[in-house]
C-alpha positions in Angstrom: 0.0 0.0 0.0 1.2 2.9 -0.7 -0.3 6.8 -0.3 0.3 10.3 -1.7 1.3 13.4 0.4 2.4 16.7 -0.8 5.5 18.4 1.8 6.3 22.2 1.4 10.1 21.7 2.3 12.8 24.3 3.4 14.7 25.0 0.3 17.8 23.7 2.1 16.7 20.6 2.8 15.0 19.9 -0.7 18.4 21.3 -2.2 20.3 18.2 0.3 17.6 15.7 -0.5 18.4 16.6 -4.6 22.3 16.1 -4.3 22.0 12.8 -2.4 19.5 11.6 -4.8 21.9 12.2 -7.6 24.1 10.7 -5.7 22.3 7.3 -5.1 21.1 8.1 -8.5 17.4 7.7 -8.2 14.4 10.2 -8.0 14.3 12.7 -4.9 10.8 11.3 -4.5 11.9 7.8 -4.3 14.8 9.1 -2.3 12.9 10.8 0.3 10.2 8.0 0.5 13.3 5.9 1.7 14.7 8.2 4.1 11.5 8.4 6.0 11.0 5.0 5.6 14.2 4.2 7.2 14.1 7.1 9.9 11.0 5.4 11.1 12.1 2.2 11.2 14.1 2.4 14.4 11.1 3.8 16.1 8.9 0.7 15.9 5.2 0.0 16.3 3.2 3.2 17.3 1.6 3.1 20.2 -1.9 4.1 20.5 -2.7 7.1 21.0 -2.6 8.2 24.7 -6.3 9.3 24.6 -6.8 5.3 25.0 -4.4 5.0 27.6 -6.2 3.8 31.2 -5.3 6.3 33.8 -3.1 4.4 35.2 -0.8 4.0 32.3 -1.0 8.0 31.7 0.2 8.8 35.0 3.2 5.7 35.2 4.3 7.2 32.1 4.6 10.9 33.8 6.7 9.4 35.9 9.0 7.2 33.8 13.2 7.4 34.0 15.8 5.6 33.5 16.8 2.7 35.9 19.8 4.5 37.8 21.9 1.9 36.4 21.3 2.8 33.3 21.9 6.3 34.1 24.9 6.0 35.8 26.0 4.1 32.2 24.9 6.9 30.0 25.9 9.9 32.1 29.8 7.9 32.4 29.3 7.1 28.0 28.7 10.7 27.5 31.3 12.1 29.4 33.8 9.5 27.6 32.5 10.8 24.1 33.2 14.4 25.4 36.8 13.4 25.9 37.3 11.9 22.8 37.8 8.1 24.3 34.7 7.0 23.1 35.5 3.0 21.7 33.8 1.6 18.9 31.4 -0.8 21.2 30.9 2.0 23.8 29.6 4.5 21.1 27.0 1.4 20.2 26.5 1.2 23.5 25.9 4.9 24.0 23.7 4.9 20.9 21.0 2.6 22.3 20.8 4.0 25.5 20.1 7.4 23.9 17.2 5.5 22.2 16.1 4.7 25.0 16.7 7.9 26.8 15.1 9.7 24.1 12.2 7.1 23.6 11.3 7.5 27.2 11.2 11.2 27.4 8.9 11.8 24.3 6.7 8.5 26.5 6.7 11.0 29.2 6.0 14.6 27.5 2.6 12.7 25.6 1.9 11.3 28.7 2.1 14.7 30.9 -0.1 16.3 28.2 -2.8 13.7 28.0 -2.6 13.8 32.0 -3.2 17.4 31.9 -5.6 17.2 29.3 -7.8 14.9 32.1 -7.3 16.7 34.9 -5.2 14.0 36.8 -2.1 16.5 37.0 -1.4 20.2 37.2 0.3 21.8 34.1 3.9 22.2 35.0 5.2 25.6 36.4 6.8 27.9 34.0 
C-alpha cells in the first residue's frame, strides 16, 4: 500500500535531498520515500494514542526514568564521548541507551499532556 502526500520543504533541505538523490542516482521522490521509511524504522510500532491509555498508564508514564543503572551508564558514555575516548562498542552502546533515553522522554511529554488534558495533573510551572 502505498499513499500520496504533498511536503512544502525548506529549500535547504530539498536542495540536500536533490544532491543525495543524484548521488544514489534515483528520484528525490523515491529518495525521500526511503529516508522516512528508514528514519522510522528504528522507532517501531506506534503506540496508540494516549487518549486510550487507562489512567493508570497516563500517569506511570509521567513518571518514567531511566533505571539508575542505566543512568549512571549513559551519564559515564557521554562524558567518555566528550573526551574523545569513546571505543567503537561504547559508542554502540551509548547509541542505544540514547534511544532509550530519548524514547522514554517523548513516553513521558505525551503522557504529561494527555494527563493534563484529564485533569489528573497540574500543568507544569513555568
Amino acid at each position: 500500500m502505498s499513499g500520496t502526500i504533498t511536503l512544502n520543504l525548506p529549500d535547504s533541505v530539498l536542495q540536500r535531498a536533490q544532491l543525495w538523490a543524484a548521488h544514489s542516482e534515483q528520484p528525490v521522490t523515491d529518495f525521500l520515500s526511503e529516508t522516512i521509511e528508514l528514519s522510522l524504522g528504528p522507532l517501531g510500532q506506534a503506540p496508540p494514542p494516549a487518549s486510550q491509555w487507562p489512567d493508570e498508564e497516563v500517569l506511570e508514564a509521567v513518571e518514567l526514568q531511566l533505571s539508575p543503572e542505566d543512568d549512571q551508564r549513559l551519564t559515564s558514555l557521554l562524558g567518555r564521548q566528550r573526551e574523545g575516548c569513546l571505543s567503537e562498542r561504547d559508542a554502540v552502546e551509548l547509541r542505544g541507551l540514547m534511544h532509550v533515553y530519548q524514547e522514554g522522554m517523548l513516553r513521558k511529554a505525551i503522557a504529561l499532556r494527555e494527563a493534563v488534558r484529564r485533569g489528573l495533573q497540574s500543568p507544569p510551572e513555568s
